[in-house]
Structures are given as structure tokens and as C-alpha cells.
Backbone as CSV, one residue per row, in Angstrom:
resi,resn,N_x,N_y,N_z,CA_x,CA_y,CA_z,C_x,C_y,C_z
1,UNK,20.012,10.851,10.189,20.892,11.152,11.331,20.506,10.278,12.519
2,UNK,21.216,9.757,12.956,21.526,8.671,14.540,21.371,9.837,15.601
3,UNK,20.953,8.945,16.658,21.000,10.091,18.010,22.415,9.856,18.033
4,UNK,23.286,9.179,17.738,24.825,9.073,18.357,25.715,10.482,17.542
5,UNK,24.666,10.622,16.586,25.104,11.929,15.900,25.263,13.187,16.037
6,UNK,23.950,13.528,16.937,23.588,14.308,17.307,24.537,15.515,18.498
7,UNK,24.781,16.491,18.304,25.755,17.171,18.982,24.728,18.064,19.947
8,UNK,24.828,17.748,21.125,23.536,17.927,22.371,24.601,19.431,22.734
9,UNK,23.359,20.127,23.176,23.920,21.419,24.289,23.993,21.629,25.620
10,UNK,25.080,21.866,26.445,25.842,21.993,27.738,24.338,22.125,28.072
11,UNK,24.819,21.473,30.090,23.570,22.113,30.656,23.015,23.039,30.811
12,UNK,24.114,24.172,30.871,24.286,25.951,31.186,23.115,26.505,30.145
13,UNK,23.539,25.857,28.451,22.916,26.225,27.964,21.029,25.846,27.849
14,UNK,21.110,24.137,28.291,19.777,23.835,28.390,18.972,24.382,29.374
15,UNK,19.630,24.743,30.707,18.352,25.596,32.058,18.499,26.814,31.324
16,UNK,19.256,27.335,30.920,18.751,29.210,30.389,17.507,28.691,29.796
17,UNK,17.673,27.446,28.684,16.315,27.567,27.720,15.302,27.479,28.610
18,UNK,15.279,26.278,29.057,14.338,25.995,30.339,13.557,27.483,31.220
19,UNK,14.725,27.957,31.697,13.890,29.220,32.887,13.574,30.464,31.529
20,UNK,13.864,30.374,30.102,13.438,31.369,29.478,12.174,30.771,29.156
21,UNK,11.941,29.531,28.768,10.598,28.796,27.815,9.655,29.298,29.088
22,UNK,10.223,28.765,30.348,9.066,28.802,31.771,7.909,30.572,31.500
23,UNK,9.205,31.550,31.426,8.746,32.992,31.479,8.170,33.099,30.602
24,UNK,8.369,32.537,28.592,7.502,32.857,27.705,6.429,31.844,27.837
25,UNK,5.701,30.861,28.469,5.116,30.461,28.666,3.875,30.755,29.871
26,UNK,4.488,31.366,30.397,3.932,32.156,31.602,3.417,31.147,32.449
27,UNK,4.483,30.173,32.837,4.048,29.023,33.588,3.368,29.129,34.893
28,UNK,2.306,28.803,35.173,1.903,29.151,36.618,1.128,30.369,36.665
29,UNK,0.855,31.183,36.000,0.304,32.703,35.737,-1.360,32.116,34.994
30,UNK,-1.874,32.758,35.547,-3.822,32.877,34.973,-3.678,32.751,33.556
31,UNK,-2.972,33.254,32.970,-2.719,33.252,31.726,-1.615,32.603,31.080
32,UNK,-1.506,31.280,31.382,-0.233,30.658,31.064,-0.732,29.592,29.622
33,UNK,0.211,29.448,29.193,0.106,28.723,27.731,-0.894,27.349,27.617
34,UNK,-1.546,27.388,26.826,-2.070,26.040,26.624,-1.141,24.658,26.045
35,UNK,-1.841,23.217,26.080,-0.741,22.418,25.595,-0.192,22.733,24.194
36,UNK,-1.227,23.178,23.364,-0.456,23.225,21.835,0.322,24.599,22.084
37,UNK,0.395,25.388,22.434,1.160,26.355,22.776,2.885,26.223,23.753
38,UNK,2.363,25.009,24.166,3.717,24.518,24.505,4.459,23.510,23.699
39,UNK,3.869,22.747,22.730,4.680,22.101,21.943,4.917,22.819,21.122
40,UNK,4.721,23.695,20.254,4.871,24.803,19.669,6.348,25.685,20.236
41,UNK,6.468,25.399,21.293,7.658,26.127,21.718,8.703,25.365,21.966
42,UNK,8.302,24.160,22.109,9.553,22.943,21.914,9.984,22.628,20.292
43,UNK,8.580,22.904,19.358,9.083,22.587,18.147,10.111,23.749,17.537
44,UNK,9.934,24.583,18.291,10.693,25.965,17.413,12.130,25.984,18.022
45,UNK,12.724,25.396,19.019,14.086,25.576,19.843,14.123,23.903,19.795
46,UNK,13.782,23.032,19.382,14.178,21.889,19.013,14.194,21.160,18.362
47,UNK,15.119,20.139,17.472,14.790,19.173,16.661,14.073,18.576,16.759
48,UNK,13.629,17.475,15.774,12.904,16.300,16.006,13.715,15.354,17.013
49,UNK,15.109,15.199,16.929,15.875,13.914,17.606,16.633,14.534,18.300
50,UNK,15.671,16.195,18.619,16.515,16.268,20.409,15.145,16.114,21.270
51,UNK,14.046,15.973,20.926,12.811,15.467,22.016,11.917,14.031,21.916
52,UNK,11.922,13.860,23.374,11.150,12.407,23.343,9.477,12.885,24.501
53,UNK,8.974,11.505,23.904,7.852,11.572,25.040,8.057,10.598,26.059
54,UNK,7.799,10.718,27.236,7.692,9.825,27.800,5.993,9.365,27.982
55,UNK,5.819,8.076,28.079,4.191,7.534,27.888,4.475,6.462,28.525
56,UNK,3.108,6.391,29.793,2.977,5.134,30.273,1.853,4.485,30.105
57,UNK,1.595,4.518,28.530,0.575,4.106,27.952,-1.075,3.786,28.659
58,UNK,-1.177,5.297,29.163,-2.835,5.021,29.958,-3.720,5.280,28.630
59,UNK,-3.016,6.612,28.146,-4.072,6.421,26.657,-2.694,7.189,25.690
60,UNK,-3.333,7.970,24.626,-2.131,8.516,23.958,-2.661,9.632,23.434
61,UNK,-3.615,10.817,24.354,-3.745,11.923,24.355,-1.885,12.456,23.890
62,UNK,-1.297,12.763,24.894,0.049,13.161,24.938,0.730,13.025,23.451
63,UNK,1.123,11.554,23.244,2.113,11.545,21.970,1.230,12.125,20.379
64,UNK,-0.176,11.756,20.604,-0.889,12.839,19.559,-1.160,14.225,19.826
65,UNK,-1.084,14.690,21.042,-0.563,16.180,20.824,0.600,16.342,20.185
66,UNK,2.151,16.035,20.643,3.022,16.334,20.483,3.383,16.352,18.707
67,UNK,3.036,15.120,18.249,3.139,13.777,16.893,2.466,15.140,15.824
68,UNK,1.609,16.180,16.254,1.008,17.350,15.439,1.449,18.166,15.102
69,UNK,2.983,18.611,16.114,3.173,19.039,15.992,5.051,18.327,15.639
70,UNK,5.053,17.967,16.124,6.689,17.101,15.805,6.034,15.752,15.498
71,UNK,5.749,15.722,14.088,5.945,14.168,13.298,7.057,13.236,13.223
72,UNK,6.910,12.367,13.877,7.758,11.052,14.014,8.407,11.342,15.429
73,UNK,7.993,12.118,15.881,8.993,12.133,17.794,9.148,10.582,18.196
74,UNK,9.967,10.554,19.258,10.443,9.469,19.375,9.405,9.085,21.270
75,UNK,8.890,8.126,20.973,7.706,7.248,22.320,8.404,6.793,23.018
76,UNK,8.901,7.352,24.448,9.714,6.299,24.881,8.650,5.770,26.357
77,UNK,8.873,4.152,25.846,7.562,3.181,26.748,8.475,2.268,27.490
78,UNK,8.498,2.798,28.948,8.831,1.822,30.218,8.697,0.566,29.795
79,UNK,9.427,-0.508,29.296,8.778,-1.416,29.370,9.818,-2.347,30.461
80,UNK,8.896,-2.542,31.496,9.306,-3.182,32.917,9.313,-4.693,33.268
81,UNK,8.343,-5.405,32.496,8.255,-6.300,32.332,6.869,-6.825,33.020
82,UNK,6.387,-5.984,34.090,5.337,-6.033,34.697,3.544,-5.463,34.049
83,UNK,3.309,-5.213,32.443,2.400,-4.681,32.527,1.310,-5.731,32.209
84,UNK,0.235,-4.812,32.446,-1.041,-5.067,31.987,-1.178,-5.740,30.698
85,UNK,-1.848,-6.411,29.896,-2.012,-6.680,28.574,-2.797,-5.614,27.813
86,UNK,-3.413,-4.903,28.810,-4.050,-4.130,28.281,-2.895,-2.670,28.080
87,UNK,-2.148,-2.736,28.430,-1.126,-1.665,28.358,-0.420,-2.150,27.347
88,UNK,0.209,-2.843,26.919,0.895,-3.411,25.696,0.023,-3.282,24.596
89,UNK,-1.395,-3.517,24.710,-2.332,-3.549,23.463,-2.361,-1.484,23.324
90,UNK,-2.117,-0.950,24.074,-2.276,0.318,23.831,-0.919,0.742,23.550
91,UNK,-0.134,0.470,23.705,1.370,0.832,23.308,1.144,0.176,21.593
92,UNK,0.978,-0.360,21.483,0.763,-1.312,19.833,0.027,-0.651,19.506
93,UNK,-1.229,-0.180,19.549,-2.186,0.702,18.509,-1.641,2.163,18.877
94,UNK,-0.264,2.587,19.418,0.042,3.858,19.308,0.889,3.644,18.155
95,UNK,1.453,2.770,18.113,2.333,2.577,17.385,1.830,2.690,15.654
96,UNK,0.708,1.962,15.890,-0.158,1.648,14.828,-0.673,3.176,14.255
97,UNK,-1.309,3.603,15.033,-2.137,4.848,14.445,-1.376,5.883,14.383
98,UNK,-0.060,6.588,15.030,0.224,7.788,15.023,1.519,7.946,14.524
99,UNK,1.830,9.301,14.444,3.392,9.455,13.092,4.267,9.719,14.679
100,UNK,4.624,8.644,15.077,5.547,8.594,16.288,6.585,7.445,16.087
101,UNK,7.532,7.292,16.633,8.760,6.324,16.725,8.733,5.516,18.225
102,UNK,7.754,4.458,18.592,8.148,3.781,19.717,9.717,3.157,19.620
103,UNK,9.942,3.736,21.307,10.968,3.065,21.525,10.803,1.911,22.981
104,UNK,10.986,1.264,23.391,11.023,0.642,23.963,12.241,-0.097,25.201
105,UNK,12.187,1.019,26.064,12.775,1.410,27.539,12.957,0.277,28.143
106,UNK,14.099,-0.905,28.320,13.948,-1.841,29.094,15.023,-2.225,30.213
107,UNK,14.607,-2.291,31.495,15.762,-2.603,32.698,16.981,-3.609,32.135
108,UNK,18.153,-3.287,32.750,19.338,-4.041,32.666,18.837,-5.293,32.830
109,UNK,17.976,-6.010,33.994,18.308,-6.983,34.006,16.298,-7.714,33.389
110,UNK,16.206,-9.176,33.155,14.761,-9.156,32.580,14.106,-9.356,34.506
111,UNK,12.732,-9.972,34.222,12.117,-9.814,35.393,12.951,-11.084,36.148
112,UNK,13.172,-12.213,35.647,13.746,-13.545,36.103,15.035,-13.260,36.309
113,UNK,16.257,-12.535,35.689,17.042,-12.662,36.415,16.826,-11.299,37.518
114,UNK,16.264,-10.179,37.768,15.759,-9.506,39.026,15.505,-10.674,40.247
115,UNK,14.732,-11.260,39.762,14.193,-12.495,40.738,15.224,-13.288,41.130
116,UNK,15.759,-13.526,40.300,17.469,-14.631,40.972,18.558,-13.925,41.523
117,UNK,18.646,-12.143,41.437,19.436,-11.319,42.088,18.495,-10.926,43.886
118,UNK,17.362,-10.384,43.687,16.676,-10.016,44.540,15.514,-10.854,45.055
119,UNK,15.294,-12.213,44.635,14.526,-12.907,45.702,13.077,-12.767,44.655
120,UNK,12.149,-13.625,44.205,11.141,-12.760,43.713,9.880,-11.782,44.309
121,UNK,9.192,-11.133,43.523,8.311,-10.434,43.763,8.862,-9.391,44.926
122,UNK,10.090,-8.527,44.064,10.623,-7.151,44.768,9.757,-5.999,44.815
123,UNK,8.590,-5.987,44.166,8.094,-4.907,44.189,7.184,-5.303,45.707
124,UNK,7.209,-6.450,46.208,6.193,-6.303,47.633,7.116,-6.214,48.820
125,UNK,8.248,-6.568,48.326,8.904,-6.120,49.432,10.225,-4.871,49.640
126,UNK,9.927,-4.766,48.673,10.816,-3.494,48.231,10.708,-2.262,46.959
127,UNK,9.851,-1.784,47.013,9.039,-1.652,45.375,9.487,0.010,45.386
128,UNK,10.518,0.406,46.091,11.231,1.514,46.070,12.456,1.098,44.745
129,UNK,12.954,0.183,45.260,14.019,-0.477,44.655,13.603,-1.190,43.446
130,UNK,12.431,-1.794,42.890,11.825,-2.304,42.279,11.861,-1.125,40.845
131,UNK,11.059,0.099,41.737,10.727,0.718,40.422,12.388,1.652,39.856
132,UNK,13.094,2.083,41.025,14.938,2.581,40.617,15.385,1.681,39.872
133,UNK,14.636,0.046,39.854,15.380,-0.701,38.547,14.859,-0.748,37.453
134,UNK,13.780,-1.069,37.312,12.578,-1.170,36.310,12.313,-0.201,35.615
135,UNK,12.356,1.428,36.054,11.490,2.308,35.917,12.930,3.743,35.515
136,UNK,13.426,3.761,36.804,13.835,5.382,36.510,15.410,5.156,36.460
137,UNK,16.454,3.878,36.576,17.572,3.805,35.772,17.163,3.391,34.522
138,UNK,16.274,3.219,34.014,16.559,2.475,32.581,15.829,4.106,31.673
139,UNK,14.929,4.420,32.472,14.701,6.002,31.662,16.134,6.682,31.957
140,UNK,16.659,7.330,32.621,17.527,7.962,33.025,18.425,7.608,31.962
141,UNK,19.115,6.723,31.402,19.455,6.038,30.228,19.377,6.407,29.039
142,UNK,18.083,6.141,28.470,17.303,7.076,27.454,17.165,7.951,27.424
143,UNK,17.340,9.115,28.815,17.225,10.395,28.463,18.552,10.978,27.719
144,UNK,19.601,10.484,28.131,20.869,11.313,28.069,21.467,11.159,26.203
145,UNK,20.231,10.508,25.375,20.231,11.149,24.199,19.477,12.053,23.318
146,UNK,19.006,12.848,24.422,17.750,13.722,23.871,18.489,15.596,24.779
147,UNK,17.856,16.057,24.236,17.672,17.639,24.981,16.297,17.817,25.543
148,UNK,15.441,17.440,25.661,13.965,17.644,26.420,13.452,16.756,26.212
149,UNK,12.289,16.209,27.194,11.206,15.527,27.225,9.961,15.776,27.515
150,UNK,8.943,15.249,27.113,7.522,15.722,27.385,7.459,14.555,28.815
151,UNK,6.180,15.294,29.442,6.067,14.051,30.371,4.381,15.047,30.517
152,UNK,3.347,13.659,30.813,1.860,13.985,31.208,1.561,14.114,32.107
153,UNK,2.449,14.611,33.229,2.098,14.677,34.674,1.066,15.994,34.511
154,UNK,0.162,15.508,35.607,-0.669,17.121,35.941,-1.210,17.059,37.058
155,UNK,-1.324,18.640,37.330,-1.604,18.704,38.432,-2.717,18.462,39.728
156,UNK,-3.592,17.690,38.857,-5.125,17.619,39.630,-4.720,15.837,39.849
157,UNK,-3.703,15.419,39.726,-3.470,13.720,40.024,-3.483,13.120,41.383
158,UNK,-2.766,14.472,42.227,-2.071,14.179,43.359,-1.437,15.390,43.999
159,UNK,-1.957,15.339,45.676,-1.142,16.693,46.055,0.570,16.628,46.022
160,UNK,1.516,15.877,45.340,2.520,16.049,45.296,2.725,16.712,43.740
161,UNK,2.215,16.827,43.372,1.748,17.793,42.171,1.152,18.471,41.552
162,UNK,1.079,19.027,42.343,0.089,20.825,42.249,1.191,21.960,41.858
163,UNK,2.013,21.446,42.235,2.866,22.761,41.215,3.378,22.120,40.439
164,UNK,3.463,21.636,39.551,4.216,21.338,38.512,3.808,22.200,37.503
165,UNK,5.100,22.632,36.800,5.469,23.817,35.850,4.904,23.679,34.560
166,UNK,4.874,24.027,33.454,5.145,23.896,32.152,6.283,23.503,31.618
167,UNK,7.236,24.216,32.109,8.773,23.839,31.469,9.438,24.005,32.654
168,UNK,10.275,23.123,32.616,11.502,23.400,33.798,12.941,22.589,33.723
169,UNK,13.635,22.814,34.497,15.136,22.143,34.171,15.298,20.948,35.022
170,UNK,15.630,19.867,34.293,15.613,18.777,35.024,16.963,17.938,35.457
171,UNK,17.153,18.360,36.442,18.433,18.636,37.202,18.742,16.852,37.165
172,UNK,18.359,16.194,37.695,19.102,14.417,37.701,19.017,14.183,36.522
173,UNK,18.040,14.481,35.505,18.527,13.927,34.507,19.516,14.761,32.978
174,UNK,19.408,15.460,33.683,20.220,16.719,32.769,19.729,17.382,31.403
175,UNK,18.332,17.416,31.235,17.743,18.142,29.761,17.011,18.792,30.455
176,UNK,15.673,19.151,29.327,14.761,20.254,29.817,13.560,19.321,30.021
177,UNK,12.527,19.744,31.002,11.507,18.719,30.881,10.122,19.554,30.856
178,UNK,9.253,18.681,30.092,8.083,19.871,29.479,7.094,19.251,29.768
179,UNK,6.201,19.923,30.856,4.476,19.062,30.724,3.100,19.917,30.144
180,UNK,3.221,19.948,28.963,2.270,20.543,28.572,0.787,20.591,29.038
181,UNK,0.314,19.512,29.595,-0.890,18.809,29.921,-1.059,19.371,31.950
182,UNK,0.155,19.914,32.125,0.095,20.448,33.820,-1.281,20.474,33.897
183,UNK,-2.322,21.644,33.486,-3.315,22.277,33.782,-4.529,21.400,33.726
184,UNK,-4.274,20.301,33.122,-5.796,19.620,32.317,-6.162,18.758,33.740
185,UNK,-7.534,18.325,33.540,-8.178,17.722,34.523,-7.985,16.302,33.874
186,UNK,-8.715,15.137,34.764,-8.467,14.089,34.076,-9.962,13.927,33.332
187,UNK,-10.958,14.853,32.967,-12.121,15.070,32.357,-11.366,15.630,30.851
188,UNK,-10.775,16.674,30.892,-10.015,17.570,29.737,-9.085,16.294,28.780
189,UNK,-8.413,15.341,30.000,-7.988,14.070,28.963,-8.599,13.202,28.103
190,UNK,-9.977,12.515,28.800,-10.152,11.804,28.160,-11.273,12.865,26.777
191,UNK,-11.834,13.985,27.149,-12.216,15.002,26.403,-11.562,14.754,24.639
192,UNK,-10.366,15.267,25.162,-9.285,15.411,24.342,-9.443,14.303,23.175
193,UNK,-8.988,12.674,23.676,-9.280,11.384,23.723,-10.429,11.408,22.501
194,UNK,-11.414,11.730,23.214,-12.849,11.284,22.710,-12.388,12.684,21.300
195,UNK,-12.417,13.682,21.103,-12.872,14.689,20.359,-11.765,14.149,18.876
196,UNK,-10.231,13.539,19.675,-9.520,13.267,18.513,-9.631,11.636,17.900
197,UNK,-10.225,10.701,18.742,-9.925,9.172,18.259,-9.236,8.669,18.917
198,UNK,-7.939,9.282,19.678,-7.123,8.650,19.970,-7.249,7.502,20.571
199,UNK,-6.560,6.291,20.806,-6.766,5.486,21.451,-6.246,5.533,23.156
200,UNK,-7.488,4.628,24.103,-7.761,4.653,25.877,-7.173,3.815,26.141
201,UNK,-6.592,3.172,26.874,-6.312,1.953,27.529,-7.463,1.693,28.266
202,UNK,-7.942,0.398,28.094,-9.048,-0.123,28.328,-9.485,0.092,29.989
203,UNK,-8.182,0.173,30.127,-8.368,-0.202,31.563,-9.030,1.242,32.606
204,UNK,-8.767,2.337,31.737,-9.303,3.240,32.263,-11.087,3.352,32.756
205,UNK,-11.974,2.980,31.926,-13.213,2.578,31.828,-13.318,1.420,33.061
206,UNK,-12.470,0.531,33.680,-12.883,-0.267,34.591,-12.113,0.575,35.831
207,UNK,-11.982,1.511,36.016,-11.904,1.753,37.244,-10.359,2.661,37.787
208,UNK,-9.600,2.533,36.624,-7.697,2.803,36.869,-7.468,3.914,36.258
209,UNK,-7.779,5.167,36.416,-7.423,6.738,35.892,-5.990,6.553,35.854
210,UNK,-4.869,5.979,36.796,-3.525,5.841,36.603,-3.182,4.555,36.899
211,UNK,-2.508,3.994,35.560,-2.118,2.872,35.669,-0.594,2.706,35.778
212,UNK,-0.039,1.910,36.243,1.274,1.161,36.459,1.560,-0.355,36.132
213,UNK,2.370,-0.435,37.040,2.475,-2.139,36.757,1.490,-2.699,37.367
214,UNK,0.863,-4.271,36.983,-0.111,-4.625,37.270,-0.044,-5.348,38.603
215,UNK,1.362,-5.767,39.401,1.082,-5.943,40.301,0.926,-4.699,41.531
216,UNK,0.770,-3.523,41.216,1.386,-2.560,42.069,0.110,-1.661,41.849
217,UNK,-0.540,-2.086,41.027,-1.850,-1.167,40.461,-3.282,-1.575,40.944
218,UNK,-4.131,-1.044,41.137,-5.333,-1.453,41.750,-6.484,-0.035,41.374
219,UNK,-7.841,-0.687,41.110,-8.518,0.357,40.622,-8.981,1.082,41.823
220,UNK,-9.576,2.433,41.697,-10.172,3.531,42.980,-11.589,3.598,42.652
221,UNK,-12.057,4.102,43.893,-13.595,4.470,43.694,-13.497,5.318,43.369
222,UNK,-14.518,6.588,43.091,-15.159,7.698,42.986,-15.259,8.567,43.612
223,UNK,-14.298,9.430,43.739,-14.075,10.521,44.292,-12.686,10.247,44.737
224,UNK,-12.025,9.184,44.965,-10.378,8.753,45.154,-9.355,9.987,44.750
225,UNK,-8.561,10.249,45.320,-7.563,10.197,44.430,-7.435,9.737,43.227
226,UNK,-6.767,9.906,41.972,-6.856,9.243,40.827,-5.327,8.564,40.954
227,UNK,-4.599,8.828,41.739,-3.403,7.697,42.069,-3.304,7.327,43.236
228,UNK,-4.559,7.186,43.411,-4.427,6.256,45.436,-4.500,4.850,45.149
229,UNK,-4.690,4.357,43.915,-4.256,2.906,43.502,-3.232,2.299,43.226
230,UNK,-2.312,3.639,43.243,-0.729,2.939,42.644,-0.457,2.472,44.088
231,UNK,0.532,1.644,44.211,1.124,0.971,45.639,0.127,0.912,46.771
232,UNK,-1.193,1.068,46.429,-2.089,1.251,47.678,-1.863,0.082,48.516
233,UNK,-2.247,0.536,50.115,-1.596,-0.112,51.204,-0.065,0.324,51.578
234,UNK,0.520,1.048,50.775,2.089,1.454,50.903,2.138,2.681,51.063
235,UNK,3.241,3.318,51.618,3.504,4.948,52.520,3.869,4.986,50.454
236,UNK,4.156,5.065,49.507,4.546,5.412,48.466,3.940,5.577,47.950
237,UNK,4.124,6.934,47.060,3.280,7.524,46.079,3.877,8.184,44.905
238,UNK,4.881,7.909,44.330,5.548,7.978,43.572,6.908,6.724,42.551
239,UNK,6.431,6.691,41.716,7.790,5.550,41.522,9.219,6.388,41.350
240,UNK,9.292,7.758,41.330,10.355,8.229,41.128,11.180,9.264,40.003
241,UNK,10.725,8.994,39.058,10.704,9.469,37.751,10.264,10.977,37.826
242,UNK,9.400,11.349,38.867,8.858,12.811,38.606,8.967,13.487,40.522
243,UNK,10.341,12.910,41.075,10.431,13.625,42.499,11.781,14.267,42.185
């Protein structure tokens, strides 16, 4: 079966699931679900080819949780044109090691013609607009053939995300969106990491707990924020994808 096949459910019906998964999950409550306890609840109210992951390949804790529980889910990887090499080498050994389906997310236009529309190097002078092209129209795209997505946001990253839910309804892009991983520290990740094999992006070990594009990315000291490197020097702290 094709995603073009696939016969998706009204929104009406996707936020009921959403604000019901939130309550059996006990999102936000002392006693709220762990991650395998939340894919577990996506695997039981969803197909395989109504959920994706989203991964911005820092490591691939995430798609081997999910991949345990939904074999062959579908990886969907920003690819912006801006990464790391070391981010591509970790997108490739996900590919390599785990029962997942990379897909590969790419802007309308490549980085060169961006540059012949907008002047080059938009992300320094405009990297609002940079990442709405690169980043969250070309996901936005990819979402609208799925019913839910995972995403690894959590809450110890950044005070613009301290509440983030377990499950919730994701209103711009119209499915359900699931972060199983809300609760974990970025100790509990690489934990995780280390206890299963999974593969790190290298880059984590030199200094980058959150990586992005490489011109927009910069490593933190110790005790930082773990995303005071993205756009550092810039009022921005978000590319968009999760406001």
C-alpha cells in the first residue's frame, strides 16, 4: 500500500484521539507514561503508514524506540542542504542499522537556486526565513501524508519547552503529534544510546547536545543551555517546527 492510498481521518476525528491519548497517558501528571508506553499507544490506534518520525539526526535514540515497536516506520530527515557531514554519516548508519524507512525531506528550491532568489547566505541575514524554507514548509509537506508524528523534543532543552505534552493536536499541521521522550534528560538520552548501541552523531562528544545546520550551529560550554548554540548571537531560538 502507497501513502497515496491511504484513506487519512478528519481532523475532528484526529484531536478527539489526541486529547483522549493525552488523558490515557496521563500527560503531565507524576505518573504519566513512559516512552515505550507511548509508542505502544500510537502502535495500537495506528498503522504503520499513518506514523512518521521526525529526526534531526543528533543520534537515533528516537527512531529505535519507535522501529521496536512499529518496524519499518517511516524517518523523515530535514534534509536542508546545510548539514554537518557528520549528520549525514548518522542519517546513513540509521539507515543502515535499524528496521526504519528513511525518507528524505527536501526544500522546493536547492541551496544555489535559494542563493540566486535570496542573495546568498540567508540564514545570516534572515535565518527566520531561511529555516520557513529549508525546514518547516518542506516538513509541513510530508506531514499531510501521515496521521501522527513522533518528534524528540523535551523538556529539559530549553525554557520554551517545559511543557511540552506527550500527545497533543497539532493544529498547523493537521495530525496528532507525539513526544514520547518529553520527560528524559539529555543524560537519560545518551543512557538510552549507550545501553542499546544505537548510533551518536559524533558531534555530540565535541561539544553540540543540539545540532542544526552547520552554519547556524555552534558548540556550548558546560552548564549552557543545551540549545544556546543554535543561532547563538541571534534573539532566535527556535527554527519553527515546534512553536
Amino acid at each position: 500500500m502507497t501513502l497515496s492510498t491511504i484513506n487519512l481521518r478528519d481532523a475532528d476525528e484526529l484531536r478527539t484521539l489526541a486529547e483522549r491519548g493525552a488523558r490515557e497517558l496521563r500527560s503531565g501528571q507524576p505518573d504519566e507514561a513512559g516512552p515505550a508506553e507511548v509508542v505502544a499507544w500510537v502502535a495500537a490506534n495506528f498503522g504503520l503508514r499513518q506514523a512518521a518520525v521526525a529526526c534531526s539526526m543528533a543520534d537515533a535514540a528516537l527512531p529505535h524506540l519507535v522501529a521496536a515497536q512499529i518496524p519499518g516506520v517511516d524517518v523523515l530527515f530535514l534534509d536542508t542542504g546545510y548539514h554537518f557531514l557528520e549528520t549525514t554519516f548518522t542519517r546513513d548508519e540509521v539507515a543502515r542499522t535499524l528496521d526504519v524507512r528513511i525518507v528524505d525531506v527536501k526544500p522546493e528550491q536547492t541551496v544555489r537556486e535559494q542563493d540566486a532568489t535570496y542573495g546568498a547566505n540567508l540564514f545570516d541575514r534572515d535565518p527566520a526565513l531561511c529555516c520557513a524554507r529549508r525546514k518547516v514548509a518542506p516538513l509541513q509537506r510530508a506531514l499531510g501524508d501521515y496521521e501522527v508524528w513522533f518528534t524528540g523534543v523535551r523538556r529539559d532543552e530549553a525554557p520554551t519547552r517545559i511543557g511540552t505534552p506527550l500527545v497533543t493536536w497539532d493544529e498547523r499541521n493537521g495530525l496528532v503529534k507525539v513526544n514520547p521522550v518529553a520527560a528524559w534528560s539529555f543524560d537519560d538520552l545518551t543512557a538510552y544510546a549507550a545501553k542499546h548501541d544505537v548510533v551518536v552523531n559524533p558531534l555530540i562528544e565535541s561539544g553540540y547536545p543540539s545540532i542544526g545546520c552547520a552554519p547556524c550551529t555552534r558548540p556550548v560550554a558546560p552548564g549552557e543551555d543545551p540549545r544556546s548554540g543554535r543561532w547563538a548571537g541571534t534573539a532566535k531560538t527556535e527554527c519553527g517546527l515546534h512553536e
